[in-house]
N, C-alpha and C positions, 0 to 999 in steps of 0.2 A: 593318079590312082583311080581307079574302077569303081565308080560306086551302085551298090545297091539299089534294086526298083523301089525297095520301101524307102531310101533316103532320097531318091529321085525324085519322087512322087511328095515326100516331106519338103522339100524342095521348091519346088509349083507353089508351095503357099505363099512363097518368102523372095517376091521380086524383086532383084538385083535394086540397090539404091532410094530403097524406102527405110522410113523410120516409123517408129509408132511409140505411143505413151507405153508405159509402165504398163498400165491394165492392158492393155492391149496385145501387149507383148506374152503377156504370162498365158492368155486367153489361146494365142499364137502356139506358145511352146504345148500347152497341154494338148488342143490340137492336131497337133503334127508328130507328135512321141511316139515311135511306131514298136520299138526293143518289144521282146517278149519278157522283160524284165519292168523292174519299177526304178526307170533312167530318174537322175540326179539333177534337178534344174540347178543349172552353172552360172554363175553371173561374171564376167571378163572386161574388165576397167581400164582404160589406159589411160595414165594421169600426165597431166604437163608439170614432171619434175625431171631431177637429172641424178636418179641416185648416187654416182659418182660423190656426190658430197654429200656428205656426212646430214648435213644443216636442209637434206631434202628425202631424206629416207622416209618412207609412211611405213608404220609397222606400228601394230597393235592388236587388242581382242575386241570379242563382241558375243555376248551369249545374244543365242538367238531366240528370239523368245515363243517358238513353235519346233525349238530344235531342226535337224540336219534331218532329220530319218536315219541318219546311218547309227549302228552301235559300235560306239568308240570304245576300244581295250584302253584301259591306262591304268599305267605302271608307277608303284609310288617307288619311289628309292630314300628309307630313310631307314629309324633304328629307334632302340628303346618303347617308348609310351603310344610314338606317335605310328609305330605298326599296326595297332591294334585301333585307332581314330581312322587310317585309311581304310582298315577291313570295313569298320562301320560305317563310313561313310560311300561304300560300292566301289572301292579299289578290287580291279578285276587281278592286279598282280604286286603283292608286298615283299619288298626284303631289301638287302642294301648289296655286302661285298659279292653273295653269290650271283645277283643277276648283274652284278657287275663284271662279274670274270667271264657269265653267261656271254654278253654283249663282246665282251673284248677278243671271243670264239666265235662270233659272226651270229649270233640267235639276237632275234631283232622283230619280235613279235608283240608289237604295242603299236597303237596309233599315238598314244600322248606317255610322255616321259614328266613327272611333276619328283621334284626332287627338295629337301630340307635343305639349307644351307647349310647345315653341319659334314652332309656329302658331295658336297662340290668339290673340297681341294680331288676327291675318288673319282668323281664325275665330269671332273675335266680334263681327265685327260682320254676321255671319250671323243672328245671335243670333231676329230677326224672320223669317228665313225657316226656321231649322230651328227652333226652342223649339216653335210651334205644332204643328210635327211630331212630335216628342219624336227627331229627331235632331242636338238638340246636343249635343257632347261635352261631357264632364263627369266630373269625378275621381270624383263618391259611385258612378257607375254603370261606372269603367274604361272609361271612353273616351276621357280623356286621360291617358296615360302613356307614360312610355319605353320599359316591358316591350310592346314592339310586337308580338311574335310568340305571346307570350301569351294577350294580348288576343284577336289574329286564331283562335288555336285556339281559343278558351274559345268566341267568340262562333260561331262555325263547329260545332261540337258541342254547342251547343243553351242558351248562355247567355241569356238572357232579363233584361230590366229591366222591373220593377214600379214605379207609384208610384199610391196614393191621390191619387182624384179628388176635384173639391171639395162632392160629396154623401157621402165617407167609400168609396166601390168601389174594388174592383179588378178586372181581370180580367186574365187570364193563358193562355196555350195550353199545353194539357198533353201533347200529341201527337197522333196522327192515330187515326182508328176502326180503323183496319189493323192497328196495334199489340197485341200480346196484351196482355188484362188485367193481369198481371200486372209489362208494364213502364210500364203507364198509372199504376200504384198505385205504382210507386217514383217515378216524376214528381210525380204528385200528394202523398206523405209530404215527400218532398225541401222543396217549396214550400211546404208550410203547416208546416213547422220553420223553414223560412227566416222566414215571415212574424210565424211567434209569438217570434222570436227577435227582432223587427224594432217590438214592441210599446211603445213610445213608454212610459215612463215618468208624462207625463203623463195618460195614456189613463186615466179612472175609468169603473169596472162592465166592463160584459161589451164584451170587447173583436171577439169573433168571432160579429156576432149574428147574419149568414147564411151559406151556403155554397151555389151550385145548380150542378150540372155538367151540360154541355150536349155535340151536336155541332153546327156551326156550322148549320147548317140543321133542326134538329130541336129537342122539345123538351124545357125544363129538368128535372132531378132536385133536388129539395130535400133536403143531406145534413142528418142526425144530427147536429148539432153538439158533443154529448157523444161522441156515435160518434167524431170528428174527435181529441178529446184521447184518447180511448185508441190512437185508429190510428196517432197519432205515436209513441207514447212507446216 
């Protein structure tokens, strides 16, 4: 594929087979960001697991505590009392069987799905049109529960779900290139404590074998990965 003289030139910064610390890296992307837009700093993990088994999956959340930049639509799915707790707490879309039948018609317009357990037996059998999405509810990620207003604030101020893909990646959004360095780097410590906390038991050798931070149209920094165990601790 043909690329661009502004990625070209992004490019040049970022000589084949170098690494850089954490700061360095972030220094790097803001840098080199060239979109006429406000690009997404990407962070893309490849971890030494074998998801194949069950006993090495990493999946879990992380509020982040400078937020994503992006504004999340989330959709509550429940009934009764707890309608009027998602209105209040900034649910951008309430109701239960109709956005049900909406959804089971193809309308599929939320980034986060937070649902009561009293609408799962309704909500699963969704299962085939959100899972491929990755918006089905589910307790390991707080998307099903009763603490409704919770939820809707956690995910509203820049909660995010991770899980290992079945080549061992992850990738995650760490916030926007607009962002000062300095709250890109409490996003980014935030999630790789989350992540190394999240380290499968099963998991033998080196569990963190790459790290590259990007903006969403620009190109990758390959971090330090000893860099990484000192920047957390």
């Amino acid at each position: 594929m043909k690329r661009g003289k502004k990625y070209r030139q992004a490019k040049e910064a970022n000589p084949g087979g170098n690494t850089y610390t954490v700061a360095e890296a972030i220094t790097k992307v803001k840098e080199s960001a060239y979109a006429d837009f406000d690009e997404t700093v990407e962070l893309s993990l490849r971890l030494g697991v074998d998801p194949r088994h069950a006993d090495q999956i990493v999946r879990g959340t992380v509020v982040m505590p400078n937020g994503t930049g992006k504004k999340v639509k989330v959709l509550v799915l429940t009934k009764g009392e707890k309608e009027k707790e998602a209105k209040e707490a900034g649910a951008d879309l309430v109701g239960g069987e109709d956005y049900i039948e909406k959804i089971k018609e193809g309308w599929l317009e939320a980034d986060v799905i937070i649902a009561t357990p009293d609408m799962m037996a309704q909500v699963g059998k969704l299962g085939k049109i959100l899972g491929p999405r990755g918006l089905m509810p589910n307790p390991k990620s707080g998307t099903v529960t009763m603490e409704v207003s919770k939820a809707v604030r956690d995910f509203k101020a820049g909660k995010i779900e991770y899980r290992v893909d079945k080549a061992g990646n992850i990738g995650a959004p760490m916030g926007k290139v607009s962002f000062a360095a300095e709250k890109l780097l409490e996003n980014l410590k935030v999630f790789f404590e989350a992540i190394m906390r999240a380290r499968p038991a099963a998991a033998k050798g080196t569990y963190l074998k790459s790290a590259t931070v990007s903006s969403s149209m620009g190109v990758g920094f390959r971090l330090d990965t000893q860099d990484i165990t000192a920047f957390i601790r």
